[in-house]
Structure formats: C-alpha cells, structure tokens
C-alpha positions in Angstrom: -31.9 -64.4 -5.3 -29.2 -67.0 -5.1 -30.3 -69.3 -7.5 -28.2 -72.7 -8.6 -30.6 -72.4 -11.5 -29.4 -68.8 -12.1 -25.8 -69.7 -11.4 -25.4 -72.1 -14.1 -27.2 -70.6 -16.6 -24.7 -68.2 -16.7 -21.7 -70.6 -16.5 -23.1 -72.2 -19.8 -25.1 -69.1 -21.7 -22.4 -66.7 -21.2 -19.2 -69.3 -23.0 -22.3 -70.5 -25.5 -23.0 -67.0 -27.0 -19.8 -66.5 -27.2 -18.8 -69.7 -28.9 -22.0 -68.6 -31.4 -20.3 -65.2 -32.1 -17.1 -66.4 -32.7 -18.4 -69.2 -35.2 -20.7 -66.4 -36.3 -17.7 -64.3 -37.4 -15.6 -67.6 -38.6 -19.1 -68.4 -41.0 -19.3 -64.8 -42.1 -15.5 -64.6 -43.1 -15.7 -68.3 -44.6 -19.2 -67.5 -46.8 -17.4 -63.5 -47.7 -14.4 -64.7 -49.1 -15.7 -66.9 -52.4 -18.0 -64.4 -52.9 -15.0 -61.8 -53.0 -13.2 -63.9 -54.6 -15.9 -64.9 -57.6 -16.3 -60.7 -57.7 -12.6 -60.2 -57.9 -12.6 -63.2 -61.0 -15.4 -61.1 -62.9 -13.3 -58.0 -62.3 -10.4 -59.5 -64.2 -12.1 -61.0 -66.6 -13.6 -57.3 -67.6 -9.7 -56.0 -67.3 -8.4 -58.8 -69.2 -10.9 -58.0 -72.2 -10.0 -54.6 -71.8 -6.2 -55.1 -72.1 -7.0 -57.3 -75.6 -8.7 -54.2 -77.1 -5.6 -52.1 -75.9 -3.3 -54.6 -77.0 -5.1 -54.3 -80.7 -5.6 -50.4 -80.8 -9.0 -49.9 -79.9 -9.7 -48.7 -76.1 -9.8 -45.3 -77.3 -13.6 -46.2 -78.0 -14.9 -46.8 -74.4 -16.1 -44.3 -72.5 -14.0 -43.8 -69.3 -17.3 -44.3 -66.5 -19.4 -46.9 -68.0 -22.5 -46.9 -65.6 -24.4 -50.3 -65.2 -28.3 -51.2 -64.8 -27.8 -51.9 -60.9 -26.4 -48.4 -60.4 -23.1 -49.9 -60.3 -20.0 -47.8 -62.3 -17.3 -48.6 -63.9 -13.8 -46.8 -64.8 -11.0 -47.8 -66.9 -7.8 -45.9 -67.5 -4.2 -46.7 -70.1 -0.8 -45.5 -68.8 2.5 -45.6 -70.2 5.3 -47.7 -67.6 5.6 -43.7 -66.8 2.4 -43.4 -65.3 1.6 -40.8 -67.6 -2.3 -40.6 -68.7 -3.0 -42.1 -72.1 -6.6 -42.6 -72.2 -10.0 -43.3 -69.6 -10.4 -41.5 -66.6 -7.9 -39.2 -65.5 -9.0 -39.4 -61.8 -8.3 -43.3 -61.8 -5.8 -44.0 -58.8 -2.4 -45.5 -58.9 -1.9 -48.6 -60.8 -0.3 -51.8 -59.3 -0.2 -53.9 -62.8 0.9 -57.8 -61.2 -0.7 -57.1 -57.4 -3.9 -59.2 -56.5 -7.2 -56.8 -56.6 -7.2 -54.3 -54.1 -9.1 -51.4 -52.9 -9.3 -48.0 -53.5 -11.4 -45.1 -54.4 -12.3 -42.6 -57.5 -13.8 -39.4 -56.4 -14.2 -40.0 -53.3 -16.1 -43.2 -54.0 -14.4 -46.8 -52.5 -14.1 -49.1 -56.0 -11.8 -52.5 -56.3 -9.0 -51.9 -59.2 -7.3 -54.6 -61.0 -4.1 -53.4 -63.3 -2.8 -55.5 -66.1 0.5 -54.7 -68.1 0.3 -55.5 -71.5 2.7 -55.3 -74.5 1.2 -52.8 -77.6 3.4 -52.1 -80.9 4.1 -49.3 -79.0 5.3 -50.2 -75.9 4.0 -51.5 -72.5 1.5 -50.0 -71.3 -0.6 -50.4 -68.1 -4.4 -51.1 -68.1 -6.9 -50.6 -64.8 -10.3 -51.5 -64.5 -12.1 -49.9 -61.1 -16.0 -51.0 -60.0 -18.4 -49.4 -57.5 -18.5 -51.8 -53.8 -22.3 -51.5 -53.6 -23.2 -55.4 -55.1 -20.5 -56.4 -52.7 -21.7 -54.8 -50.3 -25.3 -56.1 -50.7 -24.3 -59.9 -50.4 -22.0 -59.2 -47.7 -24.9 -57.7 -46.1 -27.6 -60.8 -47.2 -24.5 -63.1 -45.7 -24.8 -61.1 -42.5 -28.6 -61.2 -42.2 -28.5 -65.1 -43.0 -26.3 -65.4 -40.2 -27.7 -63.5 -37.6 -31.0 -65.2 -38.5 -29.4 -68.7 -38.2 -27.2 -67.7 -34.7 -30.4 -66.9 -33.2 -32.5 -69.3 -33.8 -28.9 -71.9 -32.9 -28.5 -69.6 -29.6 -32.2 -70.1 -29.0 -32.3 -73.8 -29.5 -29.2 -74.0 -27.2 -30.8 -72.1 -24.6 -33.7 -73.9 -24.5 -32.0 -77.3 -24.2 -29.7 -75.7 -21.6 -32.6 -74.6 -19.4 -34.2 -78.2 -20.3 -31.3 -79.8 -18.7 -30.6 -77.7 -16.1 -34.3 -78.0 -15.2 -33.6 -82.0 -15.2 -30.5 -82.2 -13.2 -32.1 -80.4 -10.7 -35.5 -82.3 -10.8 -33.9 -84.5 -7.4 -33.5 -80.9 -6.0 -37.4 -80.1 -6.8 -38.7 -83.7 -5.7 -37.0 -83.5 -2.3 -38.4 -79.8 -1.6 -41.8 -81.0 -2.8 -41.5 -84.1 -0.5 -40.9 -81.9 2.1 -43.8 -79.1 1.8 -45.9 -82.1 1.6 -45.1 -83.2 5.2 -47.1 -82.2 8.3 -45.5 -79.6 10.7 -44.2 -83.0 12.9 -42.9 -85.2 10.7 -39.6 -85.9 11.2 -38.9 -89.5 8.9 -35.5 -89.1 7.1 -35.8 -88.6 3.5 -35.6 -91.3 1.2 -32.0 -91.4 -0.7 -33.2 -93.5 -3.2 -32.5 -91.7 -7.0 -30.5 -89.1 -5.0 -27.7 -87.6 -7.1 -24.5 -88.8 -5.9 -23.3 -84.3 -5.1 -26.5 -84.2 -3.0 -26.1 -87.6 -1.1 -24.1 -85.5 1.9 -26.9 -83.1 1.9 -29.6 -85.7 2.4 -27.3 -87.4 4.9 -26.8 -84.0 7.1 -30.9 -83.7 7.0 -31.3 -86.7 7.7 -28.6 -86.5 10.6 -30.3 -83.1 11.8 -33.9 -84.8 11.4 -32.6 -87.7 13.8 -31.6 -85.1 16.4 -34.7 -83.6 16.4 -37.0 -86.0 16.3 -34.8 -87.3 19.5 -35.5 -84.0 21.0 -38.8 -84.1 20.3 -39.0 -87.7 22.0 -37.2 -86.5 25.5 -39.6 -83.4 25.4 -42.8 -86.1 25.0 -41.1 -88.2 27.9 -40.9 -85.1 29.8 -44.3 -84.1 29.2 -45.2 -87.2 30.6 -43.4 -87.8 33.8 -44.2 -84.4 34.6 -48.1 -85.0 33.7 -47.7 -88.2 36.6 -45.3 -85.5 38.8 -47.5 -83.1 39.2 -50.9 -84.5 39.1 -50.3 -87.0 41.5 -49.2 -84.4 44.4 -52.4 -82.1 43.5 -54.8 -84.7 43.5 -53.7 -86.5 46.9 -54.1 -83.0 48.2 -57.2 -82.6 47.1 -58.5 -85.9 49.0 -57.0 -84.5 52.2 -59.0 -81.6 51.4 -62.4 -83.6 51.0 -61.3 -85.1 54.3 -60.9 -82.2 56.5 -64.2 -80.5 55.3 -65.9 -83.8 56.0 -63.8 -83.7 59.6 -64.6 -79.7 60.5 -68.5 -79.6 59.0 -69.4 -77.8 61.7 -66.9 -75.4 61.7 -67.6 -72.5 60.0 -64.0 -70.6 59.8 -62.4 -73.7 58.8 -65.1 -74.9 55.7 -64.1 -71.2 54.8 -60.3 -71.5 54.8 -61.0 -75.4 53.2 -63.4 -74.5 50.6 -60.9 -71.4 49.5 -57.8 -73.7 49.7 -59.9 -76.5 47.6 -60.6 -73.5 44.6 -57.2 -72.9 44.6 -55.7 -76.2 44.5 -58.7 -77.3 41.6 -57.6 -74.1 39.7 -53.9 -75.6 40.0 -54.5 -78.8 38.7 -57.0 -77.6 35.9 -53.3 -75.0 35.0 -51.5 -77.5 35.5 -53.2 -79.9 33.2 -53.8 -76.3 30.6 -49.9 -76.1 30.6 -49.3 -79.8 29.7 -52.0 -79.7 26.8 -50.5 -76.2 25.4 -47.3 -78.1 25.5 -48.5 -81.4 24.0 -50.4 -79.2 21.4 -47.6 -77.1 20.6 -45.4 -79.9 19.2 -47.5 -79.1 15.7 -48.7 -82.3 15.3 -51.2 -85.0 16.8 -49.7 -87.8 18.8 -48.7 -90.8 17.8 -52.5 -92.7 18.3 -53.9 -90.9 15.5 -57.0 -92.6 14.0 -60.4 -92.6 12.8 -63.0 -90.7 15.4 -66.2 -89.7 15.9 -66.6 -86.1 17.4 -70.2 -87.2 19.0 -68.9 -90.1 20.8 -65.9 -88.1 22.1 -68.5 -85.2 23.5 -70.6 -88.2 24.5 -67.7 -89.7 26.7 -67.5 -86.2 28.5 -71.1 -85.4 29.0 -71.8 -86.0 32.4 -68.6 -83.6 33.4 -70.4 -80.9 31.4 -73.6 -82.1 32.7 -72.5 -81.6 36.8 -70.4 -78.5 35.8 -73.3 -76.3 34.1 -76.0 -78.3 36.8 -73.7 -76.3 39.6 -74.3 -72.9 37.6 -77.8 -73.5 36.7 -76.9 -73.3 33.0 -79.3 -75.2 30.1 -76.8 -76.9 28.6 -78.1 -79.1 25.0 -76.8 -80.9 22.5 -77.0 -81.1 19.3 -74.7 -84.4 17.9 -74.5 -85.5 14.8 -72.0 -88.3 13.3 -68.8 -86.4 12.5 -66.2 -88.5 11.2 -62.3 -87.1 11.9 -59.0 -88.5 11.9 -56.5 -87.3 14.8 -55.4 -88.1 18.4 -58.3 -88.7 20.3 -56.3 -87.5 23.3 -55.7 -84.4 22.0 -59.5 -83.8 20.4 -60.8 -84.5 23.9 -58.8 -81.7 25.1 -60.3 -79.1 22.5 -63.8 -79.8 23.3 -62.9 -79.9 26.8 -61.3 -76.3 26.8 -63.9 -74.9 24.3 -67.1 -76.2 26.7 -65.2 -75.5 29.8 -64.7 -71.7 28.4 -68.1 -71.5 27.4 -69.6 -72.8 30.9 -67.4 -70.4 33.0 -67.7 -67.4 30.8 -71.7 -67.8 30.7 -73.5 -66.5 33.4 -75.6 -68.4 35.8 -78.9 -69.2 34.2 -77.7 -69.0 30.4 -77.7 -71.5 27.9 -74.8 -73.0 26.3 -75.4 -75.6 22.9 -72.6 -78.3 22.0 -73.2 -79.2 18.5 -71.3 -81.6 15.7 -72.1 -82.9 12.1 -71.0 -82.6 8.5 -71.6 -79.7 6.5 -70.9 -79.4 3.6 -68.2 -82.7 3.0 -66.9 -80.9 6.2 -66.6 -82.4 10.0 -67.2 -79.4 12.3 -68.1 -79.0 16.4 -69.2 -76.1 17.3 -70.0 -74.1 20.5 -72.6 -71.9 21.5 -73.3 -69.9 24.7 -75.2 -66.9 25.8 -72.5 -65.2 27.7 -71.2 -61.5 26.9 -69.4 -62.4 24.0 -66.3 -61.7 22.4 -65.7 -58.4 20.6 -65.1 -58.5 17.2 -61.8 -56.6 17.7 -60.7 -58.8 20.5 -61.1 -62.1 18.8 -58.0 -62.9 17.3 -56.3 -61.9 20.4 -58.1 -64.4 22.7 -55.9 -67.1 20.8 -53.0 -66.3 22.1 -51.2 -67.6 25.8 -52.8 -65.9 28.8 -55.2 -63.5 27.5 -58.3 -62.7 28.9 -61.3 -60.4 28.5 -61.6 -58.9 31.7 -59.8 -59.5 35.4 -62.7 -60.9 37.0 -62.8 -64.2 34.9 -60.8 -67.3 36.6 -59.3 -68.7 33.5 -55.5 -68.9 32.9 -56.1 -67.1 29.5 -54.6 -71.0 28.1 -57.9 -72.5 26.8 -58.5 -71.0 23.3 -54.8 -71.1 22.9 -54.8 -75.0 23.2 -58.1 -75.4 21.4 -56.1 -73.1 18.1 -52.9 -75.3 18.0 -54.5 -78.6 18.6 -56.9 -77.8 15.4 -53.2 -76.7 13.7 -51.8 -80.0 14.1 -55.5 -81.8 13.0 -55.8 -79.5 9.9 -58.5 -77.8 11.2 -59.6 -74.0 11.4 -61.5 -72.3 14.1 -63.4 -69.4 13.8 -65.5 -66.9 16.5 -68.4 -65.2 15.8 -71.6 -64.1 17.5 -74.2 -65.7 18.7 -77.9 -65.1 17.6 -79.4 -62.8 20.3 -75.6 -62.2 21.8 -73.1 -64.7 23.0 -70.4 -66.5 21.6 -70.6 -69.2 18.4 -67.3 -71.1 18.1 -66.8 -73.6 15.1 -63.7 -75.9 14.8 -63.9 -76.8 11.2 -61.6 -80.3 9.8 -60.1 -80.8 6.9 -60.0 -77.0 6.2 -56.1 -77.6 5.3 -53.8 -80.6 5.5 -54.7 -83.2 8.1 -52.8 -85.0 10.4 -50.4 -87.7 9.5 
C-alpha cells in the first residue's frame, strides 16, 4: 500500500535508529574506557608493589598464579634486561617494561600485563604483573546491557512521538477524507480551505476545480432532462388528444376504433417510457433534487389516489389503503415517482379481480410504504434481478422492465432500502424502508 504515513516513517525511523546506534556505540566506548582505565590503575598499583618487594629482595616469596575469590588469577614474573627467567611464571609473555598496559595471554588464557623496570643491588631487572579479563569483561557486558536497555526505551519514545506527529501533520489529510465520506453521493460543494496546510492548498484547489466541472455537468444534464421532459411530452400528449378525437369522430366504425384504440395503447405506453426514462435518469444522479424537504408519505399516496383508484376500477382490482402518518425528508418529486412505479407495477402485474393494499406508517422509529398485491409473485431467485434496467418476468407483461429500477435508485438517493418478499397467501409484499442509511442532503 502506498502509504504517505508509511513513507515517512521510514524517512525518519530508518536515519533515527541509526543515529541511536551510533550514539549507542559512542556511549559504550565513552562509559568502557574509565572503567579500563580505573582497571589498568589497580593493575599498576599491584605491579608497582610488586617491583618494591623486588627492589628489597623479597619476590621470591609469592607464588607465581595467585588465584582470587572472584575466580580471577594472577601471574607475576622477574627478568634480567636479558629476558632471561629469574623468578614467577615461566610461561608469562614478553615484557614491554615503559609501554601503557596491553594485552596478551598466558596459557592460552587473554590477561592485561603491565612491566616495570626497576633497579636491585644487582642490577635492573624487569617486573610483570598479568590478570584474568573476566571482571572486565563483566562490566563491559553490564555497560552493554545498560545501554541496550536505555536505546530501546529512547528508540521507543522516539518512535512513538514520530508516529504522534506524523499522525498530526496528516490530521488535515484525515479531516478532509472524513468530510468527504460524510457527503451524500450528489454533493458537489467545494471543500472548505480553511486550516488547510499550505503543501495541500493545490490539492484542495484541483478538487475543488474538478468539483466545479462536475457539478456544471451535472447542471446541463438536469437542464437537459428538462427540456427534453417538455420535448417529448408535449408531442405525445397532443397526439393523444387527436387520438381521443378521431374515436369520438369514427364511433361507428368498427375497423377504425380498432386501429385507434391500438394506436392509443401504444402512444400511452410511449409516454408512460418516456416519462420511465426521464425518472431513471433524474434518479440516477444519486441524489434527490434540489426541493428536498419535510413530507408526509400518506398525503403524497393521498394526492395520487384517484389515478390508482380509475386504474385498478378498469381491472376490477380491490385496491385499500392502509395510511398512516409517515414523516420523510426528500424530493417530493422524486417520492411521487416511487409510489407511482411501485403501485403502477403492482396494478398491472395483478390479475383482474385481485387485491392490491398501499400501506405507510412508522415502525419501529422507521418511515416505511409498503406494497401488497395478490399477483403471481416474484421468485425468490429472481428478486434481485428485477432491480435492474429492463428486466422482466415473463414476455407477456407490458412493462418497460424500468419501474423497480427507478423505485431502487430513487430510495438510494433518500437513504432508504427496499426489500421484496411474499405475500401472505402468494403475491408480492414490497417495503421501501427510510432512514435505513444516510439520508438525503
């Protein structure tokens, strides 16, 4: 995932680790060296003793491993200027009377040797004291541990307050995404550039830019939609009238009723597409119009009642209903079309003589309309198909396969969800349920 999280963590973890391991190493050498340093003084402090015994005659009395209570040993050793043995351990290594403290080892064993020369009545001889690393190497390893303990818990801290400010420069980022998820599918308004970071400001700009050209899209498409709503429906309906006319004109004539009363279906089945076409369209734009307000689903099923009422007389169908206040918000333009498609499927899918119920109310907190007919019903298999653009049961129905399509976008852009099941004793029970998701806005 390209992440701009991601990418600058590891711009700034990657140079701070290895920041902390360089100053790791720096600390460790730093804390090592007095600690070496205070080792190497007690070192010479034993070799100095040692050369004052030599110096009066008496080394001869020390054993040449002198093994300590920490497990630690010791060696001495006294050679001439020669290098010849005189006395301690005769597997001590070479001695550098003068040098600094420096490593070595005695059977095989690493030790740290400091050599003296000093003067006997005798003559000069040379005086080496070795000791076992393993104290040494026990603080070393405490220092070590220290450090590690304190470069994680720095490196930790860092990386927290890294991730705490990345997280916070990016917060503008996060706002402006969760500004957006917030909007409705239509909303276009520019995003506000208030508090926005001066290397984002283009960004907002372009989307802004981009939002302007589509909302102007969106505009021409609604102008559009409505010249060709007046275009079309103008033409069809004038044709209509003259078809009225001539069946009035030719009532006695048998042939021509025929031809009229065939050429009326189809120019009604036109206009009722054509009029499908511009509400799939409308609907499609994802969101309610413009006039969005406060309704009442029982007064917009009122307001159509006596269309429903000539419509299911013609069939002989029992159509009730069963209102109840149900208070949505939305266009009522666009509501009027649902319940129009969703009655206007039921009525012409119902046989003659059936029933068909148009119900609303609240259940549940919820605004619903629902409707319910007694026609063959819609498989179970074949109900989330019937949503979609120009799909029908069968070939014998008259529908343009559009309704159900408009009735499922127009309750997208209202926040609503509709769902098909069966009727009690068969049929179909439809339910357009608000507030199911975001509404309108």
């Amino acid at each position: 995932m390209n992440s701009i999280r991601l990418r600058l963590l590891k711009w700034l973890l990657g140079p701070i680790l290895l920041v902390n391991l360089v100053l790791a190493a720096l600390v460790a050498g730093l804390a090592w060296t007095p600690a070496q340093v205070a080792f190497d003084a007690g070192l010479m402090d034993t070799a100095t003793a040692l050369a004052g015994r030599v110096a009066a005659g008496g080394a001869a009395s020390l054993p040449p491993v002198a093994p300590a209570a920490t497990g630690e040993r010791a060696w001495f050793a006294v050679r001439d200027v020669q290098g010849r043995h005189l006395e301690g351990s005769k597997a001590f290594p070479a001695l550098r009377p003068g040098a600094p403290a420096y490593d070595a080892d005695v059977n095989g064993e690493p030790v740290r040797v400091v050599a003296l020369a000093v003067a006997t009545p005798t003559g000069i001889r040379h005086v080496g004291v070795a000791h076992t690393l393993r104290q040494r190497l026990e603080v070393r390893a405490a220092i070590v541990r220290s450090l590690v303990v304190l470069v994680s818990l720095g490196t930790l801290t860092l990386v927290g307050v890294v991730w705490l400010s990345v997280g916070n420069g990016l917060r503008p980022l996060a706002r402006i995404r969760a500004e957006l998820a917030r909007r409705g599918p239509g909303d276009l308004a520019p995003i506000p550039g208030d508090g926005v970071p001066y290397e984002i400001a283009p960004v907002v700009s372009g989307f802004n830019d981009l939002l302007d050209k589509v909302e102007a899209g969106a505009r021409a498409q609604r102008d559009f939609l409505a010249d060709m709503a007046h275009q079309l429906r103008t033409p069809l309906a004038g044709v209509q009238l003259q078809l009225e006319w001539l069946h009035a004109r030719h009532a006695q004539d048998a042939d021509t009723l025929q031809s009229l009363a065939m050429m009326g279906m189809a120019n009604e089945r036109m206009i009722r597409q054509v009029n499908q076409l511009l509400a799939l369209a409308r609907a499609r734009e994802g969101r309610p119009s413009d006039h969005v307000g406060p309704l009442d689903l029982a007064l917009l099923v009122q307001e159509s009642i006596q269309f429903f009422v000539d419509k299911a007389a013609r069939k002989g169908i029992d159509l009730g209903f069963e209102l109840a206040p149900a208070p949505v918000t939305g266009d009522a333009f666009q509501l009027r079309d649902l319940i129009d498609n969703l009655v206007d499927n039921a009525l012409r899918y119902t046989p003659d003589g059936g029933q068909v119920t148009i119900g609303c109310g609240v259940d549940g907190g919820v605004a619903q309309f629902s409707v319910i007919d007694s026609g063959p019903g819609i498989p179970a298999a074949r109900r989330a198909a019937v949503f979609e653009r120009f799909v029908r049961l069968d070939d014998k129905s008259t529908g343009s396969g559009l309704g159900l399509a408009i009735v499922r976008d127009i309750a997208r852009a209202h926040g609503a969800d509709v769902t098909i099941g069966e009727a009690a004793g068969g049929g179909t029970h439809v339910v357009v349920r608000f507030g199911a998701s975001k509404s309108p806005g």
